[in-house]
N, C-alpha and C positions, 0 to 999 in steps of 0.2 A: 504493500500500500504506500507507504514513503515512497518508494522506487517511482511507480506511477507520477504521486505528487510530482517528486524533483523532476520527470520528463514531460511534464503537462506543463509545469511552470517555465523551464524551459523555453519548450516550444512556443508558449503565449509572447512568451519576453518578447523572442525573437521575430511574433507576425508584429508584437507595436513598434518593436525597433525597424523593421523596414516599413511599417504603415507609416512611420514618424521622418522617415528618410524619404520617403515617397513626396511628404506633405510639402519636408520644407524647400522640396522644389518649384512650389506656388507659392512660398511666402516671401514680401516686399523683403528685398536686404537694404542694410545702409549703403548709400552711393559709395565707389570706388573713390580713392583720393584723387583722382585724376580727373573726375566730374567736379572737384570742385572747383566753380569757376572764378578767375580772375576778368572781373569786368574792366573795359573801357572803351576809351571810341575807336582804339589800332583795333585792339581783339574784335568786338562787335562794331563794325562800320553800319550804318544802316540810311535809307532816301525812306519819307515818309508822307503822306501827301497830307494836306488841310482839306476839311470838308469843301471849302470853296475852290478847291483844283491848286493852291501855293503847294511847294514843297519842302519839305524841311531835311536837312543831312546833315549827321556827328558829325562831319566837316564844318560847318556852321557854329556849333555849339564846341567846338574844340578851345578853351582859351576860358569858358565861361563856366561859371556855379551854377548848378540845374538842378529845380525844383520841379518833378514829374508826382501828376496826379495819375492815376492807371485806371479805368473805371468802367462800369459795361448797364449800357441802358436799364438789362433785365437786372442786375445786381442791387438790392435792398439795402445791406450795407452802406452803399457807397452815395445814395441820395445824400445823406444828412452833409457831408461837406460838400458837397455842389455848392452853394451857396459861398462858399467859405473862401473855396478856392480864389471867387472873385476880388478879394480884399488882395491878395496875393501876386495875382495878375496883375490887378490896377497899380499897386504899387512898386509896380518892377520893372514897369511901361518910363521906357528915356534911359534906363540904367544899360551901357553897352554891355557891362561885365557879368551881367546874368541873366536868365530864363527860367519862364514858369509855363510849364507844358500839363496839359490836358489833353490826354490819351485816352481817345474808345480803346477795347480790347477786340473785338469782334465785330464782323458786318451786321450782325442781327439787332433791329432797330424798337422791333415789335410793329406797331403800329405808325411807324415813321417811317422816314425815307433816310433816314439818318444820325447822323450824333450831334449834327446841330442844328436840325430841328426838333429833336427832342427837349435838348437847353433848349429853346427859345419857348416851348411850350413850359416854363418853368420859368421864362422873364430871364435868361441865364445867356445872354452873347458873349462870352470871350471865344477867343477860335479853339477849335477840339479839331485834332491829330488822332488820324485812323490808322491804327497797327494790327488786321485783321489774321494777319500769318504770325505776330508777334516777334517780328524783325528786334524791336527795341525791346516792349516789357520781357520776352521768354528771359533777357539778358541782364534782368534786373534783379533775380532771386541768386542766391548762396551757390545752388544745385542746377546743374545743367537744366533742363525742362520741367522747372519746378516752379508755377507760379496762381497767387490766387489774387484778386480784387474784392474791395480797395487794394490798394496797394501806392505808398505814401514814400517818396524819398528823395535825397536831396546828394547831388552828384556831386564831386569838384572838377575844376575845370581839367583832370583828363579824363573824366567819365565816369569816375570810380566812385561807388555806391559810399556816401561815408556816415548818413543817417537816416535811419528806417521812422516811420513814425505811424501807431495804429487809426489816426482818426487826422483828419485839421480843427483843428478848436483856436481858441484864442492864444493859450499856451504857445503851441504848435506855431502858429504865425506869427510870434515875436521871437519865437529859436529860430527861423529860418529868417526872418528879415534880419535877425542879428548877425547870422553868418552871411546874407547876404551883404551888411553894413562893410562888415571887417574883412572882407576879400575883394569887395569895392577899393576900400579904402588901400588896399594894398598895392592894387593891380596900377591903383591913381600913380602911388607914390613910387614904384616900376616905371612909371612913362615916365613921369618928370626927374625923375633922380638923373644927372647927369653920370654916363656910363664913367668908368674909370681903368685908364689902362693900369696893369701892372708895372 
């Protein structure tokens, strides 16, 4: 009877040890160190068009402090700073040294033709940038093709992601006009410092 026992138990062991080997060939692993990505504008170049047919390209934004809002019509979350974003916009309007971008994620509009007649059914006109293949935002998360909306961050001028932020609130918009203050202010005093040879 023991005998039995120890060759039953055995045997069980060994259908969950290969049921268990089986499984964990469908289960999610942590990405490879090699996926994690190093963002900027060399690595991810990207041309991106404005609802009104302009185009925009990391070439352009190379030299400049970028504030991207990431957002997608059907997405709930991401209503409540619509609004918000506008404070952000207006106030960055004249400044050469930075950008504040507002980014659909997707061609899917619902009941619109678009991502900015959606804003305007909302009283909402600043221009919104369509990334439907996700040229820019896929290249905005930690992990190669990993990314959800909202999605809130603030670039320096080589591209590189340097702060994540979960909502825009009023907080939120005095961290980034502050960093947009002090890299202004930097970029000023670059122009005018007279170069000096060695």
């Amino acid at each position: 009877m023991g005998l039995l026992k120890t060759i039953l138990g055995a045997s069980l062991c060994a259908i969950f040890a290969s049921f268990a080997s089986a499984q964990s060939l469908d289960m999610p692993t942590s990405p490879p160190a090699s996926a994690q990505m190093v963002n900027n504008w060399d690595t991810h170049p990207f041309t991106l068009q404005y609802a009104d047919g302009r185009t925009l390209s990391s070439e352009e934004l190379r030299g400049k402090m970028v504030f991207i809002d990431a957002w997608a019509s059907w997405c709930a979350p991401c209503m409540p700073s619509l609004p918000k974003f506008t404070a952000l916009y207006e106030n960055s309007l004249g400044n050469p040294h930075v950008k504040v971008l507002s980014v659909h994620v997707t061609n899917r509009y619902g009941r619109f033709d678009s991502a900015a007649e959606f804003l305007r059914s909302k009283q909402l006109y600043y221009p919104v940038l369509q990334d439907p293949d996700g040229d820019l935002v896929y290249n905005l998360d930690k992990v190669a093709n990993s990314f959800a909306v909202p999605h809130y961050v603030l670039l320096d001028e080589t591209g590189k992601v340097i702060r994540r932020y979960g909502e825009i609130n009023d907080k939120v918009i005095m961290d980034v006009e502050n960093a947009f203050y002090q890299y202004s202010k930097a970029a000023k005093q670059s122009i005018t410092s007279p170069s000096r040879n060695p």
